[in-house]
N, C-alpha and C positions, 0 to 999 in steps of 0.2 A: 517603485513603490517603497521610498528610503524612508516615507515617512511613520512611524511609530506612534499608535495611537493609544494611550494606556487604557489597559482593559474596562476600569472601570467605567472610563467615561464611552467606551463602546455599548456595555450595561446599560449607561443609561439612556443614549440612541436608540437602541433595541428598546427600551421599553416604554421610551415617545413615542415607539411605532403602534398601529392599530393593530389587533389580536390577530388578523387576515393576514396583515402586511409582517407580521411575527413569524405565522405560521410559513407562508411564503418565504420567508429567510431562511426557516429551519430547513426548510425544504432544497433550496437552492441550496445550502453550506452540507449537506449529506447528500448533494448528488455529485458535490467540487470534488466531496473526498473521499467519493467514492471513484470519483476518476482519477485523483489521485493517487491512489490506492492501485488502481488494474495500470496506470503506465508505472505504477515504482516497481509491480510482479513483471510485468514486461522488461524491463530495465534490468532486472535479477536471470528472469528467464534467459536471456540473448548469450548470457556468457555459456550459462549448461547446455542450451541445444548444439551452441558450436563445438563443447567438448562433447557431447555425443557424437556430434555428424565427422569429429577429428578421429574417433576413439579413444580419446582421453577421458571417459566419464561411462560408466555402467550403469546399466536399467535392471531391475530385477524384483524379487520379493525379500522382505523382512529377511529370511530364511537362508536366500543368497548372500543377500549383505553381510550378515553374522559371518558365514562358511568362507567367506571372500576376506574378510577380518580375521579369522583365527585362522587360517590356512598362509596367512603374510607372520606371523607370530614367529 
């Protein structure tokens, strides 16, 4: 998909389209990214749970994290 469609005339596709066939877009582009969204958190998640399961990464409260910070000082 190298090809590049400039916005505006994207604008104005979308708005040849029927208010249904609108709505149905909006609809479809906020489900793309929202899957986009949950694999980029998945993609971030993978590094932290391996450094938990190595124990190279610590689980805890607010409270700990502070104590765990100023106790390396």
């Amino acid at each position: 998909m190298n090809n590049v469609v400039p916005f505006q005339t994207v604008l104005e596709y979308v708005e040849a389209l029927s208010t249904e066939e609108q709505d149905l877009l909006l609809e479809l582009i906020y489900k793309r990214r929202v899957e986009q969204r949950r694999r980029e958190i998945a993609r971030n998640a993978a590094p932290t749970l391996e450094a938990l399961k190595t124990g190279k990464a610590k689980c805890g409260t607010l409270a700990d994290l502070r104590a765990d910070l100023l106790s390396q000082e």
